[in-house]
C-alpha atoms as an extended CHARMM CRD file, in Angstrom:
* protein
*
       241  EXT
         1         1  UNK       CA            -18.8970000000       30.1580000000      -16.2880000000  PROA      1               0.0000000000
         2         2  UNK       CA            -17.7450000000       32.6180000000      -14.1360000000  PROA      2               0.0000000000
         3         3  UNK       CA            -20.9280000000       33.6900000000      -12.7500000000  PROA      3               0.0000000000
         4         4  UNK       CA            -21.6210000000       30.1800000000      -12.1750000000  PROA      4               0.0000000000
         5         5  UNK       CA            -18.5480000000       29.8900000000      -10.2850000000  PROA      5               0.0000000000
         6         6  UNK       CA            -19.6910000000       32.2730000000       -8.0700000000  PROA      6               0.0000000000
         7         7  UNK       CA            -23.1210000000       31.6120000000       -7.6090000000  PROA      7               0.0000000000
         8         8  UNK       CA            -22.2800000000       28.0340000000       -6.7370000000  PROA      8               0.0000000000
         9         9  UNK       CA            -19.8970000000       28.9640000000       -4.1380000000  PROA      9               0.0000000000
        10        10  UNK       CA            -22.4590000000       31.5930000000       -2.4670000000  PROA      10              0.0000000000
        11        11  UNK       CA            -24.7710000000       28.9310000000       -2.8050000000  PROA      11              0.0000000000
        12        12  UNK       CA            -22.8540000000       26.1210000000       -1.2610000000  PROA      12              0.0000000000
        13        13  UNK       CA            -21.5860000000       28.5390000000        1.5860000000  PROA      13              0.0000000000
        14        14  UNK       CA            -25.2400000000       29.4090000000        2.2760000000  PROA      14              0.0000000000
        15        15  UNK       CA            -26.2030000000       25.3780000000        2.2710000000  PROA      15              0.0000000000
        16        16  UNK       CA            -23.1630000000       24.2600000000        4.1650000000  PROA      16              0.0000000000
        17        17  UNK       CA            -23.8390000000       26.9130000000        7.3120000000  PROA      17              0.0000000000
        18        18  UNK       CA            -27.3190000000       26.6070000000        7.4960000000  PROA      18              0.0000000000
        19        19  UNK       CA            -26.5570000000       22.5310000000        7.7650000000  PROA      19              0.0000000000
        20        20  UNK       CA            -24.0220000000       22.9920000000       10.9610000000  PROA      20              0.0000000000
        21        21  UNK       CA            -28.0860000000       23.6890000000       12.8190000000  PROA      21              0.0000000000
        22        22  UNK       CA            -29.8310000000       20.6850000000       10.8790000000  PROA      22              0.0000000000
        23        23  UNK       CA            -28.3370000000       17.1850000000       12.3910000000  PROA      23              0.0000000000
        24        24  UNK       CA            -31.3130000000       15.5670000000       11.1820000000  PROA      24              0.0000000000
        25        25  UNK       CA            -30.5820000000       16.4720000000        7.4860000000  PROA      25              0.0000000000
        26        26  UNK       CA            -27.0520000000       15.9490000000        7.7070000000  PROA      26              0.0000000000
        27        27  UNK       CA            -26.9260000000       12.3680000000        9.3710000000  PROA      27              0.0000000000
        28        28  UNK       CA            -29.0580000000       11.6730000000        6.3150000000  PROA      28              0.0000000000
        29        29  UNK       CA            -27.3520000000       13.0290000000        3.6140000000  PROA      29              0.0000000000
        30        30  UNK       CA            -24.0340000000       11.4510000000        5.2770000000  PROA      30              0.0000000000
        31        31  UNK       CA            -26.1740000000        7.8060000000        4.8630000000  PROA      31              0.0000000000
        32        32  UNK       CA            -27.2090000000        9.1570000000        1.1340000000  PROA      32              0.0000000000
        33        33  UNK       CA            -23.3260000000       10.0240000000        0.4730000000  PROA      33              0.0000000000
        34        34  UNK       CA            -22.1030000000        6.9060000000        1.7070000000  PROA      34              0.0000000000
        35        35  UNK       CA            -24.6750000000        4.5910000000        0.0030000000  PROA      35              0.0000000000
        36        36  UNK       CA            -24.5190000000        6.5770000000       -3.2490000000  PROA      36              0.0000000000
        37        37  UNK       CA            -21.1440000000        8.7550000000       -3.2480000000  PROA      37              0.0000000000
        38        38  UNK       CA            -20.9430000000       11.8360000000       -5.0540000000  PROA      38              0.0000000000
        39        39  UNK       CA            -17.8950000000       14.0960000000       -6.2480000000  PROA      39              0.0000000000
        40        40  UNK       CA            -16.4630000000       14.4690000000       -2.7870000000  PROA      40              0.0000000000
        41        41  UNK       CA            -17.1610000000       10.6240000000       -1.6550000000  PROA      41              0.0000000000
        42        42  UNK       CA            -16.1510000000        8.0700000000       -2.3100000000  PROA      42              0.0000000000
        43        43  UNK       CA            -17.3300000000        4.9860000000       -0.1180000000  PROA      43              0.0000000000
        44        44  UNK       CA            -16.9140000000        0.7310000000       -1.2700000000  PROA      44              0.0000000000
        45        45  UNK       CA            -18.4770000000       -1.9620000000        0.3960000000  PROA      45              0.0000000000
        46        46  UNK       CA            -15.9530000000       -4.5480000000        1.3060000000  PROA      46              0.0000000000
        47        47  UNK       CA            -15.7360000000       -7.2510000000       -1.7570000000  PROA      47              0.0000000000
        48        48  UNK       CA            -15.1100000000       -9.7740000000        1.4730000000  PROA      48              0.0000000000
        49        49  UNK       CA            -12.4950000000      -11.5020000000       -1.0260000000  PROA      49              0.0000000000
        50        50  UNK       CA            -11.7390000000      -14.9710000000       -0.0190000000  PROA      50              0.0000000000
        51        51  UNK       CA             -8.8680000000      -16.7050000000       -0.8560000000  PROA      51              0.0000000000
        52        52  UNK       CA            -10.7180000000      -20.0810000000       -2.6110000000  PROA      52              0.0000000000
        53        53  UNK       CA            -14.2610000000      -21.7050000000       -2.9130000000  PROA      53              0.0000000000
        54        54  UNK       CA            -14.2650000000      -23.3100000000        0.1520000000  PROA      54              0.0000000000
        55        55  UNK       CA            -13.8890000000      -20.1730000000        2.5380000000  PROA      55              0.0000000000
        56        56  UNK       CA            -16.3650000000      -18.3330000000        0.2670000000  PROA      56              0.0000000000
        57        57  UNK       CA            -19.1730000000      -21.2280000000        1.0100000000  PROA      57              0.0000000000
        58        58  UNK       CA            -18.0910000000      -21.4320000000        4.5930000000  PROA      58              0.0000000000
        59        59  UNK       CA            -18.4480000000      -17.3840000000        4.9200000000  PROA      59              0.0000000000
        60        60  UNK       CA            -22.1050000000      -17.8470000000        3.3910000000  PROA      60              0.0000000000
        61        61  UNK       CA            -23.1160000000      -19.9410000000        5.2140000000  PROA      61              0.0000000000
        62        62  UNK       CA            -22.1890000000      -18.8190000000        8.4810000000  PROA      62              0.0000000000
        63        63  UNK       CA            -24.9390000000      -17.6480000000       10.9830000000  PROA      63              0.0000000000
        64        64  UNK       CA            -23.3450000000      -14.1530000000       10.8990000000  PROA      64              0.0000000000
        65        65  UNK       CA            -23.4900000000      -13.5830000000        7.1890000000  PROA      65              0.0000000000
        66        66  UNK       CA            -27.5380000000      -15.2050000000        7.0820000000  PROA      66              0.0000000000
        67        67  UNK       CA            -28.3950000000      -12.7680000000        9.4190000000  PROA      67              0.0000000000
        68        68  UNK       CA            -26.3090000000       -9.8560000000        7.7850000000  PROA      68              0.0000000000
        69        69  UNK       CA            -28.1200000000      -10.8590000000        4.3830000000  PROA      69              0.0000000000
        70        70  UNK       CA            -31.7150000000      -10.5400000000        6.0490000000  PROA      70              0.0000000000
        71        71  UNK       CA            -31.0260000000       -6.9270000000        7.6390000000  PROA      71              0.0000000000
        72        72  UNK       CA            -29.6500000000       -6.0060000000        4.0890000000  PROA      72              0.0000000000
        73        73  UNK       CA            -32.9990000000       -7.1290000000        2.4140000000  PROA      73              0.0000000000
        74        74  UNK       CA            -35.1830000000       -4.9190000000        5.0480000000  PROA      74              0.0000000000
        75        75  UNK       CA            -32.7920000000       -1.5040000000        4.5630000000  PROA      75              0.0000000000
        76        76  UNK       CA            -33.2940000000       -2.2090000000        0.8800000000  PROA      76              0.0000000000
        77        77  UNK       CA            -37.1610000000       -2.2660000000        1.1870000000  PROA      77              0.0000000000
        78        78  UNK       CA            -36.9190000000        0.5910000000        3.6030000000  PROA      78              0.0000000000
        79        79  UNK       CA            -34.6380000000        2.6010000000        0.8110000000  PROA      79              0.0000000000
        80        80  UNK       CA            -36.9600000000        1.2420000000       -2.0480000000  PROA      80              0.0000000000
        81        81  UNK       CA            -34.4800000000       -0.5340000000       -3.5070000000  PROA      81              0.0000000000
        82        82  UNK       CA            -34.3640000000       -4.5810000000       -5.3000000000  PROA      82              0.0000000000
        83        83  UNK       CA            -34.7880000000       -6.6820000000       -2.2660000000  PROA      83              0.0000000000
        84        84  UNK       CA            -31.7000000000       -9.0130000000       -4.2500000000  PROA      84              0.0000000000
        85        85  UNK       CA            -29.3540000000       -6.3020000000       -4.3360000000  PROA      85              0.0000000000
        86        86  UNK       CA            -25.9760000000       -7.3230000000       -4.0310000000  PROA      86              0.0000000000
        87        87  UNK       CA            -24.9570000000       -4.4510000000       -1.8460000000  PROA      87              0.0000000000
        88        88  UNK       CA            -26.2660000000       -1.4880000000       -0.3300000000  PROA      88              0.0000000000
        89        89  UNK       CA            -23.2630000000        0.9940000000       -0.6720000000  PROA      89              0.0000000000
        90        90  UNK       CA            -22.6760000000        0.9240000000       -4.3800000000  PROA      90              0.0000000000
        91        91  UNK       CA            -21.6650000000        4.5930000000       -4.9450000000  PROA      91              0.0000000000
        92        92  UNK       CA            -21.3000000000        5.2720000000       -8.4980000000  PROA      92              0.0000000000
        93        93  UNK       CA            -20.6250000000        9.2120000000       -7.6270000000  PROA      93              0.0000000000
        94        94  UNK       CA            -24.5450000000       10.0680000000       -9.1090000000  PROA      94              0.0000000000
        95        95  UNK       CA            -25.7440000000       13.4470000000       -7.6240000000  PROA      95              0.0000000000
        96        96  UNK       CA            -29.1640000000       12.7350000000       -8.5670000000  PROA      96              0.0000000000
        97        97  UNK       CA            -29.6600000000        9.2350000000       -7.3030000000  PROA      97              0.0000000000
        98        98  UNK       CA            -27.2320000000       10.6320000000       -4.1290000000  PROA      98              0.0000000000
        99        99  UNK       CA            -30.4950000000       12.6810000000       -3.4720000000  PROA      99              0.0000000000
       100       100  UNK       CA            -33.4810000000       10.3420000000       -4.3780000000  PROA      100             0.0000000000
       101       101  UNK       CA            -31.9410000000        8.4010000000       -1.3570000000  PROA      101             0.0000000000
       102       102  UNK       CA            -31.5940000000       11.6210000000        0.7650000000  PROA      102             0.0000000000
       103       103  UNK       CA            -35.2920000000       12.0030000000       -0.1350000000  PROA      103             0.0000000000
       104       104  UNK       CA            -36.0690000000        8.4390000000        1.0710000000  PROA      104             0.0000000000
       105       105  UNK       CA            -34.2770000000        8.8320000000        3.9240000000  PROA      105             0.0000000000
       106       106  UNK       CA            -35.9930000000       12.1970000000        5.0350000000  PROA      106             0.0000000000
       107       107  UNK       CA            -39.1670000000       10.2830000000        5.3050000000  PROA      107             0.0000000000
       108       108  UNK       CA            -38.0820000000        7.6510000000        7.6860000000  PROA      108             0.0000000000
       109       109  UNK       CA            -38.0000000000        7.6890000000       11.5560000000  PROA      109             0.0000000000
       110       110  UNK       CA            -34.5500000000        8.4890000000       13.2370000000  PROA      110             0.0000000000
       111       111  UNK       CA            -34.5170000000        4.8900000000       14.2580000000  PROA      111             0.0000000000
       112       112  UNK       CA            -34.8010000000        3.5380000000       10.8300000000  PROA      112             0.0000000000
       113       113  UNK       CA            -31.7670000000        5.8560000000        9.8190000000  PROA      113             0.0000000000
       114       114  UNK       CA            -30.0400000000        4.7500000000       12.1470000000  PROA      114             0.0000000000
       115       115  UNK       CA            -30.5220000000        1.1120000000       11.0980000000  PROA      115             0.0000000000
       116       116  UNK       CA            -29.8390000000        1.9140000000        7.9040000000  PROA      116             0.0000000000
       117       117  UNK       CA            -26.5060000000        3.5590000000        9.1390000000  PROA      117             0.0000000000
       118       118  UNK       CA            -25.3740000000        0.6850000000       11.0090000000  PROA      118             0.0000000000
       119       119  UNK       CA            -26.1610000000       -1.4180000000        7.9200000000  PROA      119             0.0000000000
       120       120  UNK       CA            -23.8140000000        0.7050000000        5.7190000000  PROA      120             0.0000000000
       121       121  UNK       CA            -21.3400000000        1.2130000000        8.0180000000  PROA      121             0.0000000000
       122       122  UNK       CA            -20.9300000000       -2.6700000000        8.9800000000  PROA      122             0.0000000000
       123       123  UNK       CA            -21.0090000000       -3.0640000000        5.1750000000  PROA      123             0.0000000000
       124       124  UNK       CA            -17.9120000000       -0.6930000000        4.2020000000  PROA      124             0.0000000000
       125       125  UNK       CA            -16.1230000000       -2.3000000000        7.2350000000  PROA      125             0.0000000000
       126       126  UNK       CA            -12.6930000000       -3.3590000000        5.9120000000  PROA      126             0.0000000000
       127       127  UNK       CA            -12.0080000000       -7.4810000000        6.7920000000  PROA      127             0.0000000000
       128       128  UNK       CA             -8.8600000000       -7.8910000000        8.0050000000  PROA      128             0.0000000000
       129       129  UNK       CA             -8.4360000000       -4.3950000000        9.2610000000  PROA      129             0.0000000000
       130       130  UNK       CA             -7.6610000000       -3.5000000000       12.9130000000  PROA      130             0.0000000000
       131       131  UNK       CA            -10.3110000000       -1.2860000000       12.5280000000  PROA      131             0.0000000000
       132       132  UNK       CA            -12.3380000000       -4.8180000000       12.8300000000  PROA      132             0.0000000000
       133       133  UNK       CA            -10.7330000000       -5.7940000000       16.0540000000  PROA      133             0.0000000000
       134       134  UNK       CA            -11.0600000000       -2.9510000000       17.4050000000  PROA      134             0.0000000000
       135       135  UNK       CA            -14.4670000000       -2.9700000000       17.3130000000  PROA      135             0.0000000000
       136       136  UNK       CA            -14.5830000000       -6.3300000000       18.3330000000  PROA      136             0.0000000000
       137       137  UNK       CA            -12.9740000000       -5.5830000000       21.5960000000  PROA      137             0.0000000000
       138       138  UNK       CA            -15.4530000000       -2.8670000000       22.1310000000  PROA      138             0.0000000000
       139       139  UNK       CA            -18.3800000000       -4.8720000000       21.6190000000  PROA      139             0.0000000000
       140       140  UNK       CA            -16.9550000000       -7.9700000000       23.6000000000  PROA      140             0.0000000000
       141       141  UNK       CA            -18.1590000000       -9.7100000000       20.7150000000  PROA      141             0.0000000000
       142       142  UNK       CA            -18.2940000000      -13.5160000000       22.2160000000  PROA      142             0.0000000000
       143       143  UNK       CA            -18.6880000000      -15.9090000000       19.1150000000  PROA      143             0.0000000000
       144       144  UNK       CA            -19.4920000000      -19.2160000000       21.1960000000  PROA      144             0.0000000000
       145       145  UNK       CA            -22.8520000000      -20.7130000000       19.5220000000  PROA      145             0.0000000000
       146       146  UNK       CA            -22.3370000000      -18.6910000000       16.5840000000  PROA      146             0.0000000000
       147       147  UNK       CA            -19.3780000000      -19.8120000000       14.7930000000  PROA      147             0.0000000000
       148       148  UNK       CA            -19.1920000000      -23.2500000000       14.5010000000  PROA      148             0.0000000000
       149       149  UNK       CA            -15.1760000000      -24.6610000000       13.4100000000  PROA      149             0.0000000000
       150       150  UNK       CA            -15.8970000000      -26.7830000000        9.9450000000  PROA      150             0.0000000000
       151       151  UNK       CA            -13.7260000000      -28.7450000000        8.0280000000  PROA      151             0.0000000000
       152       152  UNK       CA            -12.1590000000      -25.5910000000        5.8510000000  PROA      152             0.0000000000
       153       153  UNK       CA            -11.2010000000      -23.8770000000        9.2970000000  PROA      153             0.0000000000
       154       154  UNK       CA             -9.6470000000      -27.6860000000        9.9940000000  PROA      154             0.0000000000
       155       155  UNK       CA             -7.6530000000      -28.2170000000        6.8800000000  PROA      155             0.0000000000
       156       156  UNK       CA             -6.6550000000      -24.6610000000        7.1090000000  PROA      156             0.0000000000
       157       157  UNK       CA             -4.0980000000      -25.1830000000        9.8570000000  PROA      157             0.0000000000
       158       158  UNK       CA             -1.4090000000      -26.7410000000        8.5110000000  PROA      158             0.0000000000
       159       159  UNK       CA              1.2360000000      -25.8370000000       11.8230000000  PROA      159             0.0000000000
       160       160  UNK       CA              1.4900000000      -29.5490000000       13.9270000000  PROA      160             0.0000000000
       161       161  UNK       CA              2.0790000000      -27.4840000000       17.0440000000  PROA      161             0.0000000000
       162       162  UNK       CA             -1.0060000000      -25.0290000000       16.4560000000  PROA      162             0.0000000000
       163       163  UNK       CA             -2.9290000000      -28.1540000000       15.3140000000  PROA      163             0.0000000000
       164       164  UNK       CA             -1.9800000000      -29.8130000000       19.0040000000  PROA      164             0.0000000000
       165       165  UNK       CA             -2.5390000000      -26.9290000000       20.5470000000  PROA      165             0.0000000000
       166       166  UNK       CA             -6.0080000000      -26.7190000000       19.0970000000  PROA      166             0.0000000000
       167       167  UNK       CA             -6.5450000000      -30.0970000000       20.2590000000  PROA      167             0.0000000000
       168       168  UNK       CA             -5.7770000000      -29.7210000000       23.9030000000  PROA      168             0.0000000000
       169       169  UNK       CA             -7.9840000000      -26.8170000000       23.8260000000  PROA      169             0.0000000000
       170       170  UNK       CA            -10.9250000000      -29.0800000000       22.8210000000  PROA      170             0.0000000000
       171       171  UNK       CA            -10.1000000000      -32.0950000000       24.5500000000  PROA      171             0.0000000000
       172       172  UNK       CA             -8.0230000000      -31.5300000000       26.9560000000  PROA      172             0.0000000000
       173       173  UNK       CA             -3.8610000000      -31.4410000000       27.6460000000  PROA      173             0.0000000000
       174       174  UNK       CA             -3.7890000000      -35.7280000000       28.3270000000  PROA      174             0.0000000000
       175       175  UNK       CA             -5.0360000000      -36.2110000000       25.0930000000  PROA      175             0.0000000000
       176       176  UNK       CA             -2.8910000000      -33.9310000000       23.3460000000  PROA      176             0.0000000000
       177       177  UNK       CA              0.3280000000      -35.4080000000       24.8270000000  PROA      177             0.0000000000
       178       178  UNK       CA             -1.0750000000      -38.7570000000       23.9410000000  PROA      178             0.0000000000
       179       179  UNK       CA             -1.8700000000      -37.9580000000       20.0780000000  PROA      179             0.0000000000
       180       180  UNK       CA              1.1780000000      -35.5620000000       20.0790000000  PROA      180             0.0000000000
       181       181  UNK       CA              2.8710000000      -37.3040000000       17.6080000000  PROA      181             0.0000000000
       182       182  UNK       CA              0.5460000000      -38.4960000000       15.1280000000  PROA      182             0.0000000000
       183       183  UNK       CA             -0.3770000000      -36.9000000000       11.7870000000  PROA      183             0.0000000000
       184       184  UNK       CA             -2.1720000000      -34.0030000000       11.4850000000  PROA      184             0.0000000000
       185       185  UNK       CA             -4.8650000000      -35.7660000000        9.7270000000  PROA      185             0.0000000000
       186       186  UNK       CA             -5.3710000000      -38.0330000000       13.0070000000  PROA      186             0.0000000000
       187       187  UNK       CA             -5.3160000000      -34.7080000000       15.3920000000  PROA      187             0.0000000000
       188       188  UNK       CA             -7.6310000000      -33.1390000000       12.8280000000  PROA      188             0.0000000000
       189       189  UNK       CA            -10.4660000000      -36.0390000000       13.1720000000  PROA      189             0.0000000000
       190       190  UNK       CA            -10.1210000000      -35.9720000000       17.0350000000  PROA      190             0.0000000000
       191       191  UNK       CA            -10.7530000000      -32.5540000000       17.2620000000  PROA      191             0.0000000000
       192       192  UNK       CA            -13.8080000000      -33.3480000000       14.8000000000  PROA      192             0.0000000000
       193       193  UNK       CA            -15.4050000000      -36.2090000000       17.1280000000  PROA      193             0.0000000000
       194       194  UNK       CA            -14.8690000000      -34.1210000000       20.0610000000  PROA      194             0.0000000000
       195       195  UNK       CA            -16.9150000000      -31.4540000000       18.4740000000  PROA      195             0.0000000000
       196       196  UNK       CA            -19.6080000000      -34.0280000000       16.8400000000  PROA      196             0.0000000000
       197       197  UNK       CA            -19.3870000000      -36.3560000000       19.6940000000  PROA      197             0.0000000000
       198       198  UNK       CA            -18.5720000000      -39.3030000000       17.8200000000  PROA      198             0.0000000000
       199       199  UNK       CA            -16.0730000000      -42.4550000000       17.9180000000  PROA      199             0.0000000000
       200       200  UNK       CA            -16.6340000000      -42.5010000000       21.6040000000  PROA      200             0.0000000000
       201       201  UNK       CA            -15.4770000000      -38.7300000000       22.0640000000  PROA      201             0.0000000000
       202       202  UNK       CA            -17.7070000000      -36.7350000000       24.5130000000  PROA      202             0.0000000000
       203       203  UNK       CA            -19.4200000000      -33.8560000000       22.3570000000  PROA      203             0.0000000000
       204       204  UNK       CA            -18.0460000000      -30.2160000000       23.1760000000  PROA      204             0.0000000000
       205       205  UNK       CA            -20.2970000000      -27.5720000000       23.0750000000  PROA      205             0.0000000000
       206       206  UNK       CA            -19.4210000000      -23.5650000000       21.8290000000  PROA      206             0.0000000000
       207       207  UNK       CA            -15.6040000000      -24.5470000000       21.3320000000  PROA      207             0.0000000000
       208       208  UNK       CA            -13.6980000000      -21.4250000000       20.3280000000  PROA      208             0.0000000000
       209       209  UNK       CA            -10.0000000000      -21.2490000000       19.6690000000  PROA      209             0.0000000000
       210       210  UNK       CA             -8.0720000000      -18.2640000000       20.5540000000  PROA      210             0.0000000000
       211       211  UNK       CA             -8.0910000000      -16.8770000000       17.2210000000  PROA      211             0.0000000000
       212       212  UNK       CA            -11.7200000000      -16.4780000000       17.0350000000  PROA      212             0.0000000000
       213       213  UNK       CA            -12.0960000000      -14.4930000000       20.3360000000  PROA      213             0.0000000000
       214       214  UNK       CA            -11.9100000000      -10.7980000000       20.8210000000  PROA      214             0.0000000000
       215       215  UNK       CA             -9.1840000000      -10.3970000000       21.2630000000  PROA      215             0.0000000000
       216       216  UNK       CA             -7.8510000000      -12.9190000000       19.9400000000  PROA      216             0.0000000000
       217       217  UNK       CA             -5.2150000000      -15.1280000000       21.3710000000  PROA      217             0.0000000000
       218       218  UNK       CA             -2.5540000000      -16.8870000000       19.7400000000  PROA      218             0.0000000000
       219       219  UNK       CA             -2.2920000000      -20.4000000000       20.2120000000  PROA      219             0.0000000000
       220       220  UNK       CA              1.6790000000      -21.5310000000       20.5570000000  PROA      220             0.0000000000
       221       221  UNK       CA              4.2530000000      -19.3250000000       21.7200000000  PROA      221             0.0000000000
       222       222  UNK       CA              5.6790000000      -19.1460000000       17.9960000000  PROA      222             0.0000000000
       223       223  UNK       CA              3.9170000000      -17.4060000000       15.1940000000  PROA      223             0.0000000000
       224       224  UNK       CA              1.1820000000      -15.0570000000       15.1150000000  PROA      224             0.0000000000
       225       225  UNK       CA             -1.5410000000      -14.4710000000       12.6570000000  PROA      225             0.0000000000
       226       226  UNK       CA             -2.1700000000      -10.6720000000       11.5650000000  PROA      226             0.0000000000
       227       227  UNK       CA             -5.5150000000      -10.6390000000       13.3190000000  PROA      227             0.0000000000
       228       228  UNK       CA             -4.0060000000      -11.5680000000       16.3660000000  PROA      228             0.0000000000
       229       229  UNK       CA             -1.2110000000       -8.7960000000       16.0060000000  PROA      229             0.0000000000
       230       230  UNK       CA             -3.3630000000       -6.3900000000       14.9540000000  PROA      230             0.0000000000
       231       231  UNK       CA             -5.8490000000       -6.7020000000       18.1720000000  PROA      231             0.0000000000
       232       232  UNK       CA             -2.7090000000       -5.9710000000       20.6850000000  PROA      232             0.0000000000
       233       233  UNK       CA             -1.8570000000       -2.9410000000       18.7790000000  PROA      233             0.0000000000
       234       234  UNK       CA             -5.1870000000       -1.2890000000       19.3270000000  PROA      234             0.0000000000
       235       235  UNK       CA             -6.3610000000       -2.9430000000       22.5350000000  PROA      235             0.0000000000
       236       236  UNK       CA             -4.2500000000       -0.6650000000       24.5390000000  PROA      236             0.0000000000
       237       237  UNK       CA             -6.6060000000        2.3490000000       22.6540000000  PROA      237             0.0000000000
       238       238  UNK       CA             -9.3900000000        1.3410000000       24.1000000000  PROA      238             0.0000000000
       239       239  UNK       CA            -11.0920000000        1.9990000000       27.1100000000  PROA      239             0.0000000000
       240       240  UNK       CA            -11.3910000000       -0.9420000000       29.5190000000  PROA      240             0.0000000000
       241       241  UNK       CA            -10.9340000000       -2.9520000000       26.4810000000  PROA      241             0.0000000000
């Protein structure tokens, strides 16, 4: 055992220098790592928990997670893997399959690697992290025409002033004074004809409240929402952001 010791520690010194001149190799054995794990790594995919039924079936459904499904199902072909695998990143710490994927990835173009590093890395992205704001600031990530506000996102706000607030934001200040104190229920189903253009309400396209923009934005002057708090505390880290 001793010997061992100190052949594997020769060995690994040897490995670990010579990789400092091989990017190529290490970017994929980082992807292989991250996708498989090993005794040094240990990477999860987000379990994108949601609170009940109804946000789970909203989530699916969503034009973001359809599309995120179809670039998981061409990184799986590209790594050989089931094309109705769950996840991509499901490190179980297994050397051996840690390097079958290294393998795989040594025959594919830079490009593809690098697709298959955004894929993991937008996988293992923690929801409700300010690491996800962050990045959303970055990107300028504009949601209009891709998020759509359904009924779950409706019944979810339960706070009459946010609920107003969302309403002059859709149809305009007059109307909100005018409906300001009715039920939310009543508020709720303008907001929902303004968006469907029905019962006489003039249909809004690409509505987005202030908590689904990067940043986001409150909307009332009382209470704030953790995603919301979270994107002023790292706005100010990034540049031009």
């Amino acid at each position: 055992s001793v010997l061992q010791n100190y052949l594997d520690l020769h060995r690994h010194a040897a490995v670990r220098a010579r990789l400092l001149g091989e990017s190529g190799a290490a970017l994929r054995l980082m992807v292989a790592h991250a996708i498989s794990g090993s005794g040094r790594w240990q990477v999860r995919a987000d379990p994108q928990q949601a609170k009940n039924d109804s946000i789970a079936r909203s989530v699916e459904a969503g034009a973001a997670e359809t599309a995120f499904r179809a670039r998981r199902a061409e990184i799986a072909a590209l790594l050989g893997l089931s094309d109705d695998r769950e996840r991509i990143v499901e490190g179980n710490g297994d050397s051996y399959q840690t390097v079958a994927i290294f393998a795989r990835l040594l025959t594919l173009s830079d490009e593809d690697v690098l697709r298959t590093l955004s894929l993991v890395m937008a996988e293992t992205l923690e929801a409700g992290s300010a690491v996800v704001e962050g990045v959303g600031v970055h990107l300028k990530l504009d949601l209009r025409g891709e998020w759509q506000a359904d009924d779950t996102f409706l019944e979810l706000v339960r706070d009459r002033p946010a609920i107003n607030a969302l309403l002059e934001s859709v149809a305009g200040k007059a109307v909100a004074e005018g409906n300001v104190a009715d039920k939310a229920k009543t508020q709720r189903q303008i907001i929902r004809d303004c968006l469907n253009g029905s019962n006489g309400r003039v249909k809004v396209e690409n509505w987005l409240p202030g908590w689904m923009e990067f940043p986001a934005r409150a909307v009332t002057a009382h209470g704030t929402l953790n995603s919301v708090s979270e994107c002023k505390r790292v706005r100010e880290l990034l540049p031009q952001a």
